[in-house]
C-alpha positions in Angstrom: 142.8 78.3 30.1 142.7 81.9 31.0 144.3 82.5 34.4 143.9 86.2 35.1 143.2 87.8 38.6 142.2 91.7 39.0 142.0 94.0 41.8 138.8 96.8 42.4 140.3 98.0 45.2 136.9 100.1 46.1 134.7 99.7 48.9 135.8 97.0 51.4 136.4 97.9 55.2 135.7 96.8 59.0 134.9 98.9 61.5 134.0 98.1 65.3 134.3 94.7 65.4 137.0 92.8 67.8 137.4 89.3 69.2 139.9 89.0 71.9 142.8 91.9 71.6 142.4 92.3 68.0 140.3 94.7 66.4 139.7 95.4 62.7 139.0 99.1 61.9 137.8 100.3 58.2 138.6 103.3 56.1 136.2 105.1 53.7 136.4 101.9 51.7 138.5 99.4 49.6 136.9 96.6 48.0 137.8 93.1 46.5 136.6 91.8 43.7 136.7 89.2 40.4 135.8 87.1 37.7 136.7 86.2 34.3 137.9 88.5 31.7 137.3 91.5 34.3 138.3 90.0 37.3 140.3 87.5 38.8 141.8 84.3 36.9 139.7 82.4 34.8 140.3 78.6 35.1 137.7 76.0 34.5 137.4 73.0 36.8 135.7 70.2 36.9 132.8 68.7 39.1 133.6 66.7 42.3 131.5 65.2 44.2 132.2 63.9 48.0 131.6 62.2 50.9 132.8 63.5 54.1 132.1 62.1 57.5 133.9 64.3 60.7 134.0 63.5 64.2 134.3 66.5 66.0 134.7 70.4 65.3 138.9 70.1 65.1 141.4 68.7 62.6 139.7 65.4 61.6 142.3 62.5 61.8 139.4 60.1 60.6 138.1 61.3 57.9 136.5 59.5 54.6 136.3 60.8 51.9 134.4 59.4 48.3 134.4 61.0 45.0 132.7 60.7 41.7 131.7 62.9 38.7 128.0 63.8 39.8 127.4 67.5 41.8 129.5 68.6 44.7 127.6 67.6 48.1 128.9 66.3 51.3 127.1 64.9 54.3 128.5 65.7 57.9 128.4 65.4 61.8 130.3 67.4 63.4 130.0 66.1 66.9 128.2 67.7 70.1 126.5 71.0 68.8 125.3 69.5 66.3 126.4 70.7 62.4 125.6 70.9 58.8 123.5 68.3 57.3 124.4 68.8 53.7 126.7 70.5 52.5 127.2 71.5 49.1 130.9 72.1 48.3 132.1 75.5 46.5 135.0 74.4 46.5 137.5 72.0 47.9 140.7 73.6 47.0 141.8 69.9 45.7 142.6 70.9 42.2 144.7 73.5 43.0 143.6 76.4 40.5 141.8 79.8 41.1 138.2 79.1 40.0 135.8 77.7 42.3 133.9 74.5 42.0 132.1 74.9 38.7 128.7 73.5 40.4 125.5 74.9 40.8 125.2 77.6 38.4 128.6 79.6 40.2 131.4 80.8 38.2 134.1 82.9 40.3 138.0 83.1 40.8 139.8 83.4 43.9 141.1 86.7 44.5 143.4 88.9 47.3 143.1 92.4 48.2 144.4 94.7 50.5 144.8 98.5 51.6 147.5 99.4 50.2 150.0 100.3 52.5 153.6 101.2 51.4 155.9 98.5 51.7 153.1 96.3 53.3 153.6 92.3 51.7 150.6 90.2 50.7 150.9 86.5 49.4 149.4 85.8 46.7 149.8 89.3 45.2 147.0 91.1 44.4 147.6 92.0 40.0 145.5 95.1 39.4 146.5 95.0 36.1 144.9 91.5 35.1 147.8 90.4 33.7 147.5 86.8 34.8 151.5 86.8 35.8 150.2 86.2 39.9 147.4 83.9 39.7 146.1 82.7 42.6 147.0 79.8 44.0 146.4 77.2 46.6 149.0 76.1 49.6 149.8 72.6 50.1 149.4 71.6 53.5 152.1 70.1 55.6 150.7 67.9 57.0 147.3 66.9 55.4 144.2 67.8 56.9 143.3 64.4 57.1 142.5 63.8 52.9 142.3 67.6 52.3 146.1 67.9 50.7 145.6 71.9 49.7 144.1 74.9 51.3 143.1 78.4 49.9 145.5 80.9 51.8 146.8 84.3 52.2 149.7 86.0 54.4 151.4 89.2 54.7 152.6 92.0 57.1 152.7 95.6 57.6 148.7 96.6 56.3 148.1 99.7 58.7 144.8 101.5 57.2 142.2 98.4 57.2 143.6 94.9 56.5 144.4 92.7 53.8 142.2 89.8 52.3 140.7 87.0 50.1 137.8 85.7 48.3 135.7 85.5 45.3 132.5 86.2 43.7 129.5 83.7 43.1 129.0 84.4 39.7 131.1 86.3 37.4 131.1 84.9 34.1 133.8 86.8 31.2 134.0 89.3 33.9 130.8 91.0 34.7 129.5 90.2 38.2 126.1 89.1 38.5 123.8 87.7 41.7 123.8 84.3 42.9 120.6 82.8 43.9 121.8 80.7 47.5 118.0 81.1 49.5 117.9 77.3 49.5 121.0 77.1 51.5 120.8 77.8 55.1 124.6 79.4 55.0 127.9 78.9 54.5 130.6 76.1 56.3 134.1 75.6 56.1 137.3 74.9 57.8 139.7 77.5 58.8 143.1 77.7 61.1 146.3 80.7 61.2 149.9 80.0 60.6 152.4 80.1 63.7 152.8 84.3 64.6 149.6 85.1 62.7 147.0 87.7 64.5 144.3 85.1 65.2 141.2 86.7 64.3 139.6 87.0 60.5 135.8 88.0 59.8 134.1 86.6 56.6 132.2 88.6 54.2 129.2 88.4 52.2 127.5 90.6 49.8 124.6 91.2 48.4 122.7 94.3 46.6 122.3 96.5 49.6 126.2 96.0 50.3 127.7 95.5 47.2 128.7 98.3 44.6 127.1 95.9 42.0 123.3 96.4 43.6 121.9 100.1 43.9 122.6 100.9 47.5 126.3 101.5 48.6 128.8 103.4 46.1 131.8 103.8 48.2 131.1 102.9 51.6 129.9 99.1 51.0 129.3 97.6 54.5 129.1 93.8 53.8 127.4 91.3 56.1 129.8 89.7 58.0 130.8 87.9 61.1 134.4 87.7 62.8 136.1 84.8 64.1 138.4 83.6 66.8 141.0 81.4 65.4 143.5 79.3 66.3 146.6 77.1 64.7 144.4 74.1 64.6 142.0 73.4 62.5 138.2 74.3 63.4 135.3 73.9 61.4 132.6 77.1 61.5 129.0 76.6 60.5 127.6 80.1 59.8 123.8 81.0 59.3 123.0 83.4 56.9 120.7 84.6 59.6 123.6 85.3 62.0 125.7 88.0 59.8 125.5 91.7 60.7 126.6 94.5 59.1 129.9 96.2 60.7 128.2 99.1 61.6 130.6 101.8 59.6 129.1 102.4 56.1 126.0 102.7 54.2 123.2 100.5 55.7 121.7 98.0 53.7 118.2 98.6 53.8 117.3 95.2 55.0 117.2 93.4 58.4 119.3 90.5 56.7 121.4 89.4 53.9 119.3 88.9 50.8 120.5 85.3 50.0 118.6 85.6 46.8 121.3 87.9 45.5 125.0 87.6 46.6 127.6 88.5 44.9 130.8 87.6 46.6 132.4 85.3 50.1 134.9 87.0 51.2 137.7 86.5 54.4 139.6 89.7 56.0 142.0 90.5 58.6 142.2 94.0 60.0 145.5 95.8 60.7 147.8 93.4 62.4 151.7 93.2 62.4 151.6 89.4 60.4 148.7 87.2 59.3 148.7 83.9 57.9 144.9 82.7 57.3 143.8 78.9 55.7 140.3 78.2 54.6 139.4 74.8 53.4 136.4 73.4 52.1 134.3 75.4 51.9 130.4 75.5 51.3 127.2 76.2 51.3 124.9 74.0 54.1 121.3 72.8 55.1 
């Protein structure tokens, strides 16, 4: 098992974006990235497959939950306003190591990143080196979201230029990132609260080749397709079109109306410049 995680810290910023009082402002760039071998850990996990029925768009109490060894899909209602259809996991944070779900074709490896900022704290630490001494890992969660026992998470303080955050690419086999194919999915879904004291906004990130240094558009100034979100210290589950996600408005445009979901490279979740944060994401997915 290789567990290795690696910084790029080129390219990633917000600018002009705010919900509520919070407002997360980008520099010139700083970017998050990984895979295997050239990015972050490499662990291999197995297939999981479940079925999850919700009944409303808060902490589930009344959840079930099946498993068995076929692909990673999960059917859900999430009450009035409707919800995801299908859902088809990437992962469930369950086995508690930094690869994703190894479903579908995707091979990626959780990741954090952040600004920089002198004496500024992030958890997990970000290892520029690749030296696989910080892997990533997931947080147990006290209590349970109802069967969901672990929960990708970062926290930290002091980050003054842009933020700090998390994430991972699609596909990023022995380290070389590559496109992910995701036009059959309608977008992404997953659940998502802050700790007690945490700034309660976060925005999640896409790329593809118009925003990502791996296509030919954006060298330094990669504005990815994004969307910010109010958040709260309960659990809420967000159900995001691939339609829906702007560009930030700071860097170099992508060329496109929308995200090319024929070619992403990496999900990522960021807070801007805030005195502590403290974000979860669980289960996430892709949906119909």
């Amino acid at each position: 098992m290789k567990n290795r995680i690696f910084l790029h810290g080129l390219n990633l910023a917000l600018c002009g974006l705010a919900v509520a009082a919070f407002v997360a402002c980008g520099d010139d760039g700083g970017e998050g990235s990984g895979g295997a071998g050239g990015g972050s850990g490499s662990t291999t996990s197995g297939s999981v497959s479940s079925t999850t029925t919700t009944t409303g768009t808060t902490d589930p109490t009344t959840t079930t939950t099946t498993s068995s060894s076929s692909a990673a899909s999960t059917s859900a209602t999430t009450g009035t306003g409707g919800g995801p259809q299908s859902i088809e996991l990437i992962d469930d944070m369950e086995d508690n190591d930094n690869a994703i779900l190894a479903e579908g074709g995707r091979v990626g490896y959780w990741y954090t990143f952040n600004d920089e900022t002198a004496g500024a704290t992030q958890n997990p630490p970000p290892d520029p080196e690749g030296t696989g001494e910080t892997p990533f890992t997931m947080t147990e969660l006290a209590p349970a979201r109802g069967q969901s026992t672990t929960a990708a998470r970062s926290w930290g303080s002091g980050f003054e230029t842009w933020g700090a955050g998390f994430g991972f690419d699609l596909n990023s086999p022995e380290g070389t990132k590559a496109a992910y194919d995701a036009s059959t999915y309608t977008g992404i879904t997953f659940w998502a609260k802050v700790g007690a004291g945490s700034v309660k906004s976060a925005t999640v990130m896409i790329s593809d080749p118009g925003t990502d240094t791996a296509g030919t558009v954006c060298t330094t100034e990669c504005d990815k397709w994004q969307k910010t979100l109010a958040l709260t210290e309960e659990w809420q589950q967000f159900t995001i079109p691939f339609a829906e996600l702007k560009q930030g408005g700071w860097g170099t445009p992508a060329g496109t109306e929308q995200i090319d979901a024929t070619q992403l490279y990496s999900i990522q979740f960021q807070v801007g410049v805030a005195p502590e944060f403290d974000l979860y994401i669980d289960d996430l997915g892709f949906y119909n």
